[in-house]
GULOMI-599009 format. One line per field, with one value per residue (C-alpha): residue number from 1; x, z, y. Coordinates in nm, 4 decimals, m for minus. Each point is the difference from the previous one (the first is absolute). Last residue first. Layout:
% residues N
k: [NUM ...] .
px: [X ...] .
pz: [Z ...] .
py: [Y ...] .
***
This chain:
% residues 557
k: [557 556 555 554 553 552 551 550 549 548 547 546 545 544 543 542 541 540 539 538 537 536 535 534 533 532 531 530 529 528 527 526 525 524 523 522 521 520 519 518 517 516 515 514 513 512 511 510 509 508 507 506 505 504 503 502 501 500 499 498 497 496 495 494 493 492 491 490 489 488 487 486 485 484 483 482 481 480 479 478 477 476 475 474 473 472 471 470 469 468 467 466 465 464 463 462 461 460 459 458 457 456 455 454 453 452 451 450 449 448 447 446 445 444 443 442 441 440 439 438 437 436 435 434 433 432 431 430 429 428 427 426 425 424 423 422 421 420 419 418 417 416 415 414 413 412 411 410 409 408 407 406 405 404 403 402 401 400 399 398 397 396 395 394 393 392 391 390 389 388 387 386 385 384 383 382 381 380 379 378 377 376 375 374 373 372 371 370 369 368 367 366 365 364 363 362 361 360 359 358 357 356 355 354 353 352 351 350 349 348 347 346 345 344 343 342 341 340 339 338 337 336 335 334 333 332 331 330 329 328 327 326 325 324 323 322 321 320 319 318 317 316 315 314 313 312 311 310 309 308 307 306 305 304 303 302 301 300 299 298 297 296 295 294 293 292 291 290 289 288 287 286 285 284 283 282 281 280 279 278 277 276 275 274 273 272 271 270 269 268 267 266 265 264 263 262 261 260 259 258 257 256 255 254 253 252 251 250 249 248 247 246 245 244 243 242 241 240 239 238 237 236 235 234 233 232 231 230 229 228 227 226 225 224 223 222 221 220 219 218 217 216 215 214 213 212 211 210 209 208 207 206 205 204 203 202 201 200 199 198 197 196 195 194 193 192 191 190 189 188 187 186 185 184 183 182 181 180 179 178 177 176 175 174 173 172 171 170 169 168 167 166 165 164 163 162 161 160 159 158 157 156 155 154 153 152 151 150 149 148 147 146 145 144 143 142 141 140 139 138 137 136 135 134 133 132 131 130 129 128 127 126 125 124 123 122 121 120 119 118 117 116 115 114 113 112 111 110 109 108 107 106 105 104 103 102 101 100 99 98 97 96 95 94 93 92 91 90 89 88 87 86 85 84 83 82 81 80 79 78 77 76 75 74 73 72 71 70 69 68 67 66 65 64 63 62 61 60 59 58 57 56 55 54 53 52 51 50 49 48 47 46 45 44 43 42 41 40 39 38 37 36 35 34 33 32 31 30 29 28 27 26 25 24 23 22 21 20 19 18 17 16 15 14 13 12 11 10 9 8 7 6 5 4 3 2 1] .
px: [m1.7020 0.2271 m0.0964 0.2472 0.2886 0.0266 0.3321 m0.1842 0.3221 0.0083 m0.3457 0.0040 0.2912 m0.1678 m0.3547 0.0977 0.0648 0.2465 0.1857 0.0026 0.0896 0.2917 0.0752 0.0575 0.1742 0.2840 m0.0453 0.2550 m0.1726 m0.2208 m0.0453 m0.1676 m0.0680 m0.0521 m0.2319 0.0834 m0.3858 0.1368 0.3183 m0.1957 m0.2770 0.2277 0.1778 m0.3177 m0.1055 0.3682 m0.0612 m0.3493 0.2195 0.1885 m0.3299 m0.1279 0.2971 0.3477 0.3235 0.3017 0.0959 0.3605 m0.0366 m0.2483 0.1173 m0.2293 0.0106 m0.1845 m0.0045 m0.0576 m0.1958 m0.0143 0.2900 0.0201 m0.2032 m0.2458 0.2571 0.2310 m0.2871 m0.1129 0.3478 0.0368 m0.3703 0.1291 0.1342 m0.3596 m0.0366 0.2299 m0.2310 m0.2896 0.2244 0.3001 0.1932 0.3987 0.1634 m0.1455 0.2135 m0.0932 0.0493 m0.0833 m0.0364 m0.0580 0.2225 0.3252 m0.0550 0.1503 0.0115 m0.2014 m0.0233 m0.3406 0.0671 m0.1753 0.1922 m0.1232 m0.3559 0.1013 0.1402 m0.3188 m0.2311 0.1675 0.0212 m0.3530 m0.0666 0.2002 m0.1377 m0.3827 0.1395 0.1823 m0.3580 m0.1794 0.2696 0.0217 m0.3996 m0.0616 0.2781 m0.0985 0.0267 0.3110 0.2530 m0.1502 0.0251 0.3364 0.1266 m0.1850 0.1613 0.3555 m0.0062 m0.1391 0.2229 0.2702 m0.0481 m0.0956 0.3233 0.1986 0.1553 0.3732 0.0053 m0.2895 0.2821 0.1879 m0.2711 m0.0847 m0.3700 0.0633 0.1903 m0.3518 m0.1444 m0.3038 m0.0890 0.2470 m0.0767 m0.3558 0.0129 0.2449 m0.2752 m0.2439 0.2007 0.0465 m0.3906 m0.0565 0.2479 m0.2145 m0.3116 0.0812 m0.0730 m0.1912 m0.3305 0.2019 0.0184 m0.3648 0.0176 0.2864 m0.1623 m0.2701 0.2908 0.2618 m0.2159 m0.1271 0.3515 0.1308 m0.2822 0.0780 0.3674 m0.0650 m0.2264 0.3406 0.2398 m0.2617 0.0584 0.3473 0.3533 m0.0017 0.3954 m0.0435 0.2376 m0.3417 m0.2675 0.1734 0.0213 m0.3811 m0.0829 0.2337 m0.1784 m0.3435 m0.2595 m0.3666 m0.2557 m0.2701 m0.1271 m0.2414 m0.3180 m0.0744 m0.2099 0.2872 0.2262 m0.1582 m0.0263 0.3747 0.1087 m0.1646 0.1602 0.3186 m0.0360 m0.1260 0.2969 0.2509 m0.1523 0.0218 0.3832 0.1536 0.2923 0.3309 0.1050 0.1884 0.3690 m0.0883 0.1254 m0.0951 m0.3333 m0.1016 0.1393 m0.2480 m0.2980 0.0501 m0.0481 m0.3140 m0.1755 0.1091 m0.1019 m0.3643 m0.0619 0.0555 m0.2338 m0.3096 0.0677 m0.0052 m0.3211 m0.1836 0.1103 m0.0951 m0.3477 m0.1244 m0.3057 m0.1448 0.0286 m0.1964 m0.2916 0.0358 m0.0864 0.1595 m0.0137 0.2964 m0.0585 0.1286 0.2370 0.1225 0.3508 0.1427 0.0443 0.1766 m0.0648 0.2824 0.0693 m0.2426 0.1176 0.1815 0.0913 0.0443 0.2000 0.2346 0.0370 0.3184 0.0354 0.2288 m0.0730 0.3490 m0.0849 m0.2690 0.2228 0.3279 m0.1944 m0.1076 0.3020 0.1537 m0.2977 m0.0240 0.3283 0.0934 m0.3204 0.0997 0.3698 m0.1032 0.1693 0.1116 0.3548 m0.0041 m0.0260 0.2650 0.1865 m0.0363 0.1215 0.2699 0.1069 m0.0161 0.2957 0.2032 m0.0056 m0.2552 0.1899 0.1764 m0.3357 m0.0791 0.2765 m0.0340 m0.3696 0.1218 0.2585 m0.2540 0.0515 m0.1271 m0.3293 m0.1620 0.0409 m0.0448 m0.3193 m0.1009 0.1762 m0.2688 m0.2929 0.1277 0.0480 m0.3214 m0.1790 0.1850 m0.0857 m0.3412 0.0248 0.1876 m0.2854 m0.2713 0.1719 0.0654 m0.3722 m0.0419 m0.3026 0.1107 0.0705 m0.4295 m0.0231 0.2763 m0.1440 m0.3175 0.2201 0.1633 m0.3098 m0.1420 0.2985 0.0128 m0.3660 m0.2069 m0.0654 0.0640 m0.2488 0.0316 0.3686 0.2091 0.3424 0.2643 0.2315 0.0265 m0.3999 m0.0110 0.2917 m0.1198 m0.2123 0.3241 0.2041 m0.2774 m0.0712 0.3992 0.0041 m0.3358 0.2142 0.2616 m0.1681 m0.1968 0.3106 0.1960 m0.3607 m0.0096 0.3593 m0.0136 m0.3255 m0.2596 m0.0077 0.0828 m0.3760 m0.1241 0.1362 m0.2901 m0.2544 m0.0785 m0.3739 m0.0583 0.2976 m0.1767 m0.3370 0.1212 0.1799 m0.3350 m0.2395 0.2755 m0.0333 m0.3455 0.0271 0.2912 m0.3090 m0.2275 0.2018 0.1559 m0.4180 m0.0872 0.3317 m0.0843 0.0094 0.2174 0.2029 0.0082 0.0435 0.3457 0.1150 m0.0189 0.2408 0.2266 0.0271 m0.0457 0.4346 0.0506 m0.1417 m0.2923 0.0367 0.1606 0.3112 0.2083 0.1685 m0.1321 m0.1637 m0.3511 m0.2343 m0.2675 0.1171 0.2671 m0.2783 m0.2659 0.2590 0.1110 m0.3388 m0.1523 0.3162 0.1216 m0.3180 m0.1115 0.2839 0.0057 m0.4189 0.1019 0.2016 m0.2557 m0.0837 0.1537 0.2824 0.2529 m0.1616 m0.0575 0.3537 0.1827 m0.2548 0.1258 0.3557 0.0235 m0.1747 0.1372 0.4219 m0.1697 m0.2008 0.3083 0.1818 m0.2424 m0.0278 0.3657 0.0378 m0.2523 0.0720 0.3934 m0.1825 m0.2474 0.2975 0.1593 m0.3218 0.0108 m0.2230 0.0143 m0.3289 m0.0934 0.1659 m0.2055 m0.3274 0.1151 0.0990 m0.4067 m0.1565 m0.2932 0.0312 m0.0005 m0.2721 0.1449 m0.3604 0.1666 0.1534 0.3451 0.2542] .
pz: [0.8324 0.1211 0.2963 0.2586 0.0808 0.2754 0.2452 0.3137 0.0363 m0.3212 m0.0774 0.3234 m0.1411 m0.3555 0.1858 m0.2295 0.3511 0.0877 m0.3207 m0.0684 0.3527 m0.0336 m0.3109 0.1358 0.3364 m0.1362 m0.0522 0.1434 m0.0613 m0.2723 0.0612 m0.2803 0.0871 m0.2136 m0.0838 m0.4365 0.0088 0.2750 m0.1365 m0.3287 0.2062 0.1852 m0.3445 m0.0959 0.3322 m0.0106 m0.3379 0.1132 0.2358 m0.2236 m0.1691 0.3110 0.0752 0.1777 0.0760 0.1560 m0.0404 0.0826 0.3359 m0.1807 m0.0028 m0.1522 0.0805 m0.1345 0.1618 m0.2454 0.0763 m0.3392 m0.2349 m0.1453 m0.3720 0.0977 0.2355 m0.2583 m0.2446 0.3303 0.0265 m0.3320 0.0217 0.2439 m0.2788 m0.1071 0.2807 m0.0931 m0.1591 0.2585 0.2494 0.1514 0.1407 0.0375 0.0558 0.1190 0.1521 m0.0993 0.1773 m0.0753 0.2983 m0.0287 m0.1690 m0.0374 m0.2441 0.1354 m0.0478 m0.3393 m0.0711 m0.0854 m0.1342 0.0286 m0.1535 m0.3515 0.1026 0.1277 m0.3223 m0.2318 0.2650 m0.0283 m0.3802 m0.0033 0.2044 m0.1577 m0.3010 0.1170 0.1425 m0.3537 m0.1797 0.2234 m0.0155 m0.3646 m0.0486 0.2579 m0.2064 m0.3559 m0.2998 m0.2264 0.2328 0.3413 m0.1389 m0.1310 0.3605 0.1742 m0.2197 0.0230 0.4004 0.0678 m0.2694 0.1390 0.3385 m0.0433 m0.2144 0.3033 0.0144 m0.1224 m0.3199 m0.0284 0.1148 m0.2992 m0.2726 0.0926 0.1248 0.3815 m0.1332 m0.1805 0.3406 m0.1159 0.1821 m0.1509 m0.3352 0.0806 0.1492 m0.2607 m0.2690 0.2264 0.0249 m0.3895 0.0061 0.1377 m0.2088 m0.2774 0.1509 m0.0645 0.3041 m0.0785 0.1317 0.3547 0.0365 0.0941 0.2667 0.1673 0.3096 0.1279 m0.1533 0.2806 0.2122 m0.0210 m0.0598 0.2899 0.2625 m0.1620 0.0998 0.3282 0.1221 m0.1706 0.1991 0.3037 0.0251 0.1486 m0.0954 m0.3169 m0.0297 m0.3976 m0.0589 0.1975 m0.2359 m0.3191 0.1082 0.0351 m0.2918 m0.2114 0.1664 0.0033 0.2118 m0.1575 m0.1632 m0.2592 m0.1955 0.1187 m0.1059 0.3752 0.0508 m0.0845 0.2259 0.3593 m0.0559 m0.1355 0.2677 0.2910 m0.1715 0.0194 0.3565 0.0519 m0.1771 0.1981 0.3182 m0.0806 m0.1087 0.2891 m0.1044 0.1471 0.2574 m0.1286 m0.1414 m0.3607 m0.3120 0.1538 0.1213 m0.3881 m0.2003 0.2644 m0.0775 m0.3334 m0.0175 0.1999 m0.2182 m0.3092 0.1201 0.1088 m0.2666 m0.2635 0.2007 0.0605 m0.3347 m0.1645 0.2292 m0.1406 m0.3701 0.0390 0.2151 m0.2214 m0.1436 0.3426 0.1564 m0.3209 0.0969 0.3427 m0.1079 0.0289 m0.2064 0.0765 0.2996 m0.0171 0.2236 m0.1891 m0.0434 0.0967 m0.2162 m0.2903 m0.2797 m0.1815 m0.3627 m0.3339 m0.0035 m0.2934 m0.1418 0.3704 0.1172 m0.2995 m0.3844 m0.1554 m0.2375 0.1598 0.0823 0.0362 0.4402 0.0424 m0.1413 0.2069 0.2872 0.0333 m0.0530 0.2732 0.2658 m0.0414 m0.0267 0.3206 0.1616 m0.0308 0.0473 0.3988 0.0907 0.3556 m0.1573 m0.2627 0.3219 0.1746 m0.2876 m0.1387 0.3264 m0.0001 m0.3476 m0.0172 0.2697 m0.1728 m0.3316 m0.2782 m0.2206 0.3419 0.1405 m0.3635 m0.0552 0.3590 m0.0626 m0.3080 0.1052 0.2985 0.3937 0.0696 m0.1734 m0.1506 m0.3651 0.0777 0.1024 m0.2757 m0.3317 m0.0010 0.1067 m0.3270 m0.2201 0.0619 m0.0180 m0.3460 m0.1470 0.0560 m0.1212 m0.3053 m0.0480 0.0557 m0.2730 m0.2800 0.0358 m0.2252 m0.1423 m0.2640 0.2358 0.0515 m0.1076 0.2120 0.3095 m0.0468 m0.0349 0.3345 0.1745 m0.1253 0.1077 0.3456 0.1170 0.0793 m0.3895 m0.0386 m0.0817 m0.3334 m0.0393 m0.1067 0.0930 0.2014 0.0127 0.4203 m0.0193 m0.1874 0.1701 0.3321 0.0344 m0.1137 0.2810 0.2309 m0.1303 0.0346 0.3949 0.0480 m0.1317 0.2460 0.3072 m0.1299 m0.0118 0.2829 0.2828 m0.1964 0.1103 0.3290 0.1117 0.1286 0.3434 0.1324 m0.0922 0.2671 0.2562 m0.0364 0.0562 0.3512 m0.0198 m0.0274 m0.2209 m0.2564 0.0700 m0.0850 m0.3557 m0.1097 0.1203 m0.2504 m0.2997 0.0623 m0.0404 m0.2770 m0.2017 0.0725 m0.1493 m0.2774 m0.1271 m0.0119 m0.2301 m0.2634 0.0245 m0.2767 m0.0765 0.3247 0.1820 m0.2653 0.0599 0.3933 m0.0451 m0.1456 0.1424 0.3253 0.0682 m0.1009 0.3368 0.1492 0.3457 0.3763 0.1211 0.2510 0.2861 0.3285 m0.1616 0.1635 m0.1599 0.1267 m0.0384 m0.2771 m0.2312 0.0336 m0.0720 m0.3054 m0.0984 m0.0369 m0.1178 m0.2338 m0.1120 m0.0837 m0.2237 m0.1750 m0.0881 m0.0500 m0.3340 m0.1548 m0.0537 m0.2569 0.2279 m0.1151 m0.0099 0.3860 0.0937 m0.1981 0.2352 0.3133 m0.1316 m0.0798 0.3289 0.2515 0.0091 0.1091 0.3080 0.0730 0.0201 0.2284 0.2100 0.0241 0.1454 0.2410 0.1088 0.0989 0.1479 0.1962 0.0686 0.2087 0.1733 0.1394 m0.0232 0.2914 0.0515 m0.3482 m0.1511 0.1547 m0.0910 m0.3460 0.0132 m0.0714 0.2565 m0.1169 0.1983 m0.2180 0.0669 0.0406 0.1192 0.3901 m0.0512 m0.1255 0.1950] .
py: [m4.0856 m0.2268 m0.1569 0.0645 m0.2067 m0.2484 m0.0185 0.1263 0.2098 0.1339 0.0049 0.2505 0.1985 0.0039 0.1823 0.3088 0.2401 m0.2311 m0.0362 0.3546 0.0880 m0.2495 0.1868 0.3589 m0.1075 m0.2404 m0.3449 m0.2363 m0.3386 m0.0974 m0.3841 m0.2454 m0.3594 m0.2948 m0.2772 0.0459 0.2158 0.1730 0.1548 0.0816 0.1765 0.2194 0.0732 0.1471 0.1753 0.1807 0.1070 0.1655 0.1395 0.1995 0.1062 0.1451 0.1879 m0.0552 0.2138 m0.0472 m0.3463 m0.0274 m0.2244 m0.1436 m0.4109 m0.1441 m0.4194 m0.2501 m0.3187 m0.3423 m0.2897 m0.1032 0.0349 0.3076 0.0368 0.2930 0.1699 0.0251 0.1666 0.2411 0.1185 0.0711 0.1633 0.2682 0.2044 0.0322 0.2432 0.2532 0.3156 m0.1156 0.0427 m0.1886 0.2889 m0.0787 m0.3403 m0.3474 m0.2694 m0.3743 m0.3296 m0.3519 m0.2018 m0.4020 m0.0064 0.2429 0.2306 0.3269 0.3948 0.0416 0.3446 0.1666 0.3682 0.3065 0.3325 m0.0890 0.0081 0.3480 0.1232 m0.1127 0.1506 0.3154 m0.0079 m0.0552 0.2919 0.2195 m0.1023 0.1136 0.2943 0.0751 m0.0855 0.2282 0.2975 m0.0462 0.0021 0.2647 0.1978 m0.0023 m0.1986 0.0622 0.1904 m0.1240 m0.3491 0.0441 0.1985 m0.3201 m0.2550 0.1417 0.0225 m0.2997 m0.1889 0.1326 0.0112 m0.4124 m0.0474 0.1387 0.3723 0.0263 m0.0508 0.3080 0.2242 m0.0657 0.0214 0.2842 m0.0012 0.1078 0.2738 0.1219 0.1180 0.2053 0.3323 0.1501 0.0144 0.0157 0.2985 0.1724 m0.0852 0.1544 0.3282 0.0057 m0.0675 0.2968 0.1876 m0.1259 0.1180 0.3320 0.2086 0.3045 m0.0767 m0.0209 0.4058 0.0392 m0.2466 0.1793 0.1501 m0.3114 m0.2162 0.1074 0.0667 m0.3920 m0.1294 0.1549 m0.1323 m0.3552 0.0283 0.1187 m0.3202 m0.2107 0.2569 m0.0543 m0.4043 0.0176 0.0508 0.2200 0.0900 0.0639 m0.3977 m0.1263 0.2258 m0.0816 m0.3792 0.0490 0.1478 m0.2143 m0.3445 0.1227 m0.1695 m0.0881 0.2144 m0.1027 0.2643 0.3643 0.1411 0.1123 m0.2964 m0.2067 0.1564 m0.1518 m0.3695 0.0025 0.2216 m0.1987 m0.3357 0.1388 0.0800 m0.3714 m0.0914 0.1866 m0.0936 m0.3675 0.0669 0.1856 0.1714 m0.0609 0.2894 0.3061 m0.0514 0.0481 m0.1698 m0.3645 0.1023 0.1938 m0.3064 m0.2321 0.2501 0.0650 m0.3939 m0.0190 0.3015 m0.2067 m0.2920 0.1126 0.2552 m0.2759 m0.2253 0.2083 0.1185 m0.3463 m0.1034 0.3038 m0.0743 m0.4041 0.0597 0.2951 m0.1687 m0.0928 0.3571 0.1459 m0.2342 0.0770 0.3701 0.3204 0.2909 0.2299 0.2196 0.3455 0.2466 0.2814 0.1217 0.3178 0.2953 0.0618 m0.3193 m0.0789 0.1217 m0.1279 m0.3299 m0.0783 0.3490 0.1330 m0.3135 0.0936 m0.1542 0.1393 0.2548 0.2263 0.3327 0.0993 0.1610 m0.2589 m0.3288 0.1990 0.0873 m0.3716 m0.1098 0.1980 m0.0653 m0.3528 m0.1205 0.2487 m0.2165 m0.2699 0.0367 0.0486 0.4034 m0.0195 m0.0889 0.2865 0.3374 m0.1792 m0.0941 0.3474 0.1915 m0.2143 0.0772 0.3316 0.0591 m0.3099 0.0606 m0.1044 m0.1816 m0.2011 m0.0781 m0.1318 m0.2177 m0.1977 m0.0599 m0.1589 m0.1671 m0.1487 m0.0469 0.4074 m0.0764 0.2809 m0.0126 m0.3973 0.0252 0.1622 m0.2227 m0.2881 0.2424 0.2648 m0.2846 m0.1324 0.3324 0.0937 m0.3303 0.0409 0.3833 m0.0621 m0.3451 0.2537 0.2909 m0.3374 m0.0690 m0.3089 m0.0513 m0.2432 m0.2966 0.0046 m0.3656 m0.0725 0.1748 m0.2244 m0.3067 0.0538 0.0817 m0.2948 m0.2308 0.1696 m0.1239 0.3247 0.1920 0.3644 0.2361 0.2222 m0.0356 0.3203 m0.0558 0.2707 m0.2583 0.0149 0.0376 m0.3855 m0.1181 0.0372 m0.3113 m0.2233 0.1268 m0.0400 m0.3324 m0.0897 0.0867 m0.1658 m0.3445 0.1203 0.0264 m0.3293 m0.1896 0.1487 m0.0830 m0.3758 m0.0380 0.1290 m0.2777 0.1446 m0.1260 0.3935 0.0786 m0.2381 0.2620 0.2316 m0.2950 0.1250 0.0143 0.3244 0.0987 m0.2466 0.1077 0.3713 m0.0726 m0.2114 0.3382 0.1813 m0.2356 0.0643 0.3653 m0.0274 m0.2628 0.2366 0.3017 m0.2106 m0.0710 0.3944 m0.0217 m0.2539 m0.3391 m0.1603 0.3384 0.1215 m0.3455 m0.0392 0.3802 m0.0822 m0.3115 0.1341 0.3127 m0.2041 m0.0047 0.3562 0.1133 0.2517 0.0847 m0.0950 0.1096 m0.2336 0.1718 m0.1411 m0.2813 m0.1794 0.2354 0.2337 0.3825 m0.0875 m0.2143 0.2145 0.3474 m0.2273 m0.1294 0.3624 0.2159 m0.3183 m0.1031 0.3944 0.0014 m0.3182 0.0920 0.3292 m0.1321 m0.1623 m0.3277 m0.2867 m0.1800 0.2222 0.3455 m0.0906 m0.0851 0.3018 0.2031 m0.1208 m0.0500 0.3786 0.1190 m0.2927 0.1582 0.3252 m0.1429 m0.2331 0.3395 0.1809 m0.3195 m0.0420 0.4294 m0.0621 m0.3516 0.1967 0.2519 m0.2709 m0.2004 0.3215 0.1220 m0.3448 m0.3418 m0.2454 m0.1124 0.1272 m0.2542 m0.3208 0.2037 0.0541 m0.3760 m0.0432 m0.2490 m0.2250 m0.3037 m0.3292 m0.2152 m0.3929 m0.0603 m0.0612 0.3244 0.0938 0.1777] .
***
């Protein structure tokens, strides 16, 4: 229940689950956080080298934002933390801006994220249009693929460029430091996360094969022991063994980064001034708005995978806009909800809000013990697991050329503009331009929905039934109406008949007042009879029903 302000109430569903929680769902929350917290360590970091920072700035995100996010949020089973969808964008305000300046913009970004939960505008996120949400899902599905391919080849590039068409020219110039050991181990880790879940699937050939290979006492015992095992994380432990255990010559988080930091984080304050605020509008309202679709979205895949209650979407984003406020003065990236993460959590058994408070608990011990072992990881593997992100986090069926004759020219040219724009510019211009079209298009089909039919022409009444919404996108439809009236013969009643009028705004009755005005100026009469709740107020509360019945129009203005 809202108040009078239209103030959401702040009620985490951690609360609602707890009313009826059991030792059983807190096993089975147990044993999904632990493997969430698993699944989070390679993507974490893989995250953070991507946008430009590094890699403890993913992983303190996802342990800080993702226990913030699970504790207050509005989504029994969504997981909170650093995503592939702002690598983009977080790369481009670290090269432009600097990183002191992504930490106030996240922080800001976040205070944004909270007001909108506040004041209820959760659900405005579901306008956005489903073609403009496939076309930039896909256009940041190609820019991570593209971002990758510089660690994935193994290439030696100095510092690599924001917009796509830099970054691909840089790499080109640099063609001839090609790491044949990183690509092996790229291509190893996507092969290996392509072909994993089918070594242990019981539906697959494959999985089928292998059970058979390895006999049937040994293999039960291994798929039981293989399926708790995320392919993350067996990619990143074999092939990093193998690059340690050769000595291969391939660049590592330890050769770029120097390891990750031991012990706990610290808390600092990045220099803040209004100033600095003003000059980070555009990046802070593009995370505030990123982090607010996407966290929406994972949301509604995340309610209709799981049978617990649908998520509450003001309390979501005012939980997301704690985190985001929160990690930045612990060093950490813009967070938002995580599709894979959280499907990995639901398909675990996690049922309630302590699996995603369990899963940041995990990856903190877990990195707390096995920091010193991470400045082995090749980055190449890591970027073999991002390449596999972005492969399928895009939905490329909906650009084959068969399913794309079936959606209207408006999807298409939504969807196609916005995944170009996001490709070539960057995503606050595609989504702005594809709400802007959206828009247009709307208008354009709902002024093609109203109609004016002429019913009878009978002097001295001419008649006229009115269709649809006649809006500011429709009103010049009205001016046939307004000609015939103009050259009628004098005397003449004008009838509307708006039994099928069901919306009217200012400018529609703007068009009434002008077609008034014609019917008086040749001695008439005009009637509008039948009107339907919404427009009558309109016309009432616009003074037209009183220079309707006093038969004068208003001065124009």
């Amino acid at each position: 229940m809202q108040s009078p302000l239209n103030i959401t109430r702040f009620r985490p569903r951690l609360l609602d689950a707890m009313a009826s929680y059991s030792r059983e769902r807190f096993f089975k929350d147990l044993g999904a956080g632990a493997t969430v917290g698993i699944v989070a360590l390679p993507l974490a970091m893989a995250f953070a080298i991507a946008s430009g920072l590094k890699p403890e700035a993913g992983i303190w995100t996802a342990i800080i934002a993702g226990f913030l996010i699970s504790l207050l949020g509005g989504s029994a089973v969504q997981i909170g933390g650093p995503a592939g969808a702002f690598i983009v964008i977080v790369y481009g305000i670290v090269e432009r801006y600097g990183v002191a300046n992504l930490l106030i913009s996240t922080a800001c970004a976040g205070v944004l994220l909270f007001a909108a939960g506040l004041f209820g505008l959760g659900r405005l996120v579901r306008f956005v249009p489903l073609s403009i949400v496939v076309g930039f899902t896909n256009g940041i599905a190609v820019l991570i693929l593209l971002s990758q391919l510089k660690d994935l080849l193994g290439l030696t590039v100095a510092k690599m460029p924001a917009d796509v068409f830099s970054q691909l020219h840089a790499m080109a110039l640099q063609i001839g430091t090609f790491n044949p050991y990183a690509f092996a181990l790229g291509l190893a880790c996507l092969g290996g996360l392509a072909i994993w879940p089918l070594l242990l699937s019981d539906e697959s050939k494959v999985g089928h094969a292998v059970q058979r290979l390895a006999g049937r006492m040994a293999r039960t015992r291994a798929v039981q022991v293989g399926a708790r095992m995320p392919g993350p994380i067996v990619a990143l432990v074999t092939l990093t063994l193998v690059s340690w255990g050769f000595e291969l010559p391939v660049e590592t988080i330890g050769t770029r980064f120097g390891g990750i930091p031991e012990g706990l984080p610290g808390f600092a304050l990045p220099d803040f001034s209004w100033e600095t605020v003003k000059q980070l509008v555009t990046p802070t309202l593009t995370i505030a708005l990123l982090g607010a679709i996407e966290s929406l979205l994972c949301a509604r895949v995340s309610d209709q995978l799981s049978d617990q209650p649908r998520h509450d979407p003001n309390q979501e984003l005012m939980a997301q806009g704690i985190a985001n406020v929160v990690t930045p003065f612990f060093g950490g990236m813009p967070a938002t909800g995580t599709i894979a993460r959280t499907v990995t959590n639901i398909r675990s058994g996690g049922s309630s809000p302590i699996a995603g408070i369990v899963h940041a608990l995990t990856l903190m011990v877990v990195v707390l013990l096995a920091a010193p072992l991470a400045r082995h990881v090749p980055l190449a593997v890591l970027a073999g697991i991002l390449v596999f992100v972005g492969l399928n986090m895009g939905e490329w069926r909906e650009f084959t050329p068969g399913q794309l004759r079936h959606f209207s020219r408006h999807y298409r040219l939504l969807m196609l503009g916005t995944f170009f724009l996001t490709v070539v510019f960057d995503l606050t211009v595609a989504v702005q331009v594809g709400l802007v079209l959206a828009c247009a298009l709307f208008i354009r089909r709902m002024s093609e929905l109203f109609s004016v039919e002429l019913v009878t022409m009978q002097p001295p009444v001419l008649t006229y039934r009115l269709y649809g919404a006649l809006f500011f996108g429709a009103a010049a439809k009205l001016d046939e109406a307004v000609n015939a009236a103009e050259s009628a013969p004098r005397g003449m009643t004008v009838v509307l008949d708006a039994t099928h009028l069901i919306y009217l705004d200012a400018t529609g009755v703007d068009a009434l007042r002008q077609l008034h005005r014609a019917v008086l100026a040749r001695g008439g009469l005009l009637r509008v009879e039948s009107l339907q709740p919404q427009p009558l107020e309109v016309i009432v509360r616009s003074g037209f029903a009183d220079e309707l019945t006093r038969g004068q129009p208003q001065a124009a203005d």
